[in-house]
N, C-alpha and C positions, 0 to 999 in steps of 0.2 A: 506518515510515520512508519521507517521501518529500521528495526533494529535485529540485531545480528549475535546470537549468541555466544559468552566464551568459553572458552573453558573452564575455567574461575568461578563458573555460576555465572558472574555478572553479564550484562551485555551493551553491545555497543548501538550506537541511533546514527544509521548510516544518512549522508547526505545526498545528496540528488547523483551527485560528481562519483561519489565513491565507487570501489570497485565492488562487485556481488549487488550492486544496490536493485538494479533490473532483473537479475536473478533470482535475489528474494521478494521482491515485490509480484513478479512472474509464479516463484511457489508460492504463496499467500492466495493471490488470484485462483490456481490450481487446487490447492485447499477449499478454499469456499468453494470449488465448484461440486469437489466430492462431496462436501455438506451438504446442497440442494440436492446433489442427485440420490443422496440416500433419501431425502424426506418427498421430494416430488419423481423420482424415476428420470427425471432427466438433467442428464451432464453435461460436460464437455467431455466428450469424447477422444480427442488425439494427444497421446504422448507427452509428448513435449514440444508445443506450438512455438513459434515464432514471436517475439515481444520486441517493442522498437519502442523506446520513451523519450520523447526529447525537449526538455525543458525550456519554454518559450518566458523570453522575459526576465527582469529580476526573480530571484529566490530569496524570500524572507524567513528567516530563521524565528522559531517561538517555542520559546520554553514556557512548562506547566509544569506545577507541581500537584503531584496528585497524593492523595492521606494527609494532608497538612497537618502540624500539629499534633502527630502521633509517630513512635521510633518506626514508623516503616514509608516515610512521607519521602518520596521518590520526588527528584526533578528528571523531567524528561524533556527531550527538544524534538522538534517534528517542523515541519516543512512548509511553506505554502507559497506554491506558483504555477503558474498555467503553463501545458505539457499537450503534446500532439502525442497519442497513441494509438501504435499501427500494434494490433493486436487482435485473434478473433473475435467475431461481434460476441460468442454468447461468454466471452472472458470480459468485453467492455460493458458490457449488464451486469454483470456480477460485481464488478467494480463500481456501475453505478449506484447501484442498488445495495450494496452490502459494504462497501467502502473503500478505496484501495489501499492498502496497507495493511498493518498490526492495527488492534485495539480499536477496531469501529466502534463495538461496543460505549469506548469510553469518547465518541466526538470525532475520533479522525477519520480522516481519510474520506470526507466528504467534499463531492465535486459538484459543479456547476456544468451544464454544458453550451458551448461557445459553438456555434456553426460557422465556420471558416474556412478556407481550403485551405491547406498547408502547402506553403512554398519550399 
């Protein structure tokens, strides 16, 4: 799940395809990283790392609705397909562990991991 602010307030839920999507998925990863490293002393360290995502397979698109039944009951769409990520190891921990994308918190951005080589 990652979605893109507007200027409107509202925002947008970018798809795998779209453009900025690697980008903000990229600062997201970078975010959480400053998070552990305030709480544990250790980060990621460099700049602005290198991020390569490349989506393996169909993309199945899935909407939720989240506050159901209340005026602030939000539909959102988020993603779900298996992706080869060339990115540094302690950015793909951080993604395993904490989720890649927006709103871990609420379910997303949980992966599985597939050992395969990428062709």
């Amino acid at each position: 799940f990652i979605r893109q602010k507007r200027g409107d307030g509202g925002e947008n839920y970018l798809k795998p395809a779209d453009a900025g999507y690697e980008g903000l998925l990229l600062q997201n990863l970078l975010s959480k990283s400053v998070a552990y490293a305030s709480v544990s002393g250790n980060g990621f360290r460099e700049e602005m790392p290198e991020i390569n995502l490349v989506p393996r397979g169909k993309i199945y698109q899935n909407g939720v609705k989240i506050k159901q039944l209340t005026e602030k009951e939000t539909h959102m769409i988020g993603y779900m397909y298996e992706f080869a990520l060339t990115a540094p190891v302690e950015l793909q921990e951080i993604g395993y562990y904490a989720g890649f994308g927006h709103l871990g918190s609420q379910g997303f951005g949980c992966v599985g991991v597939k050992n395969e080589p990428f062709l």
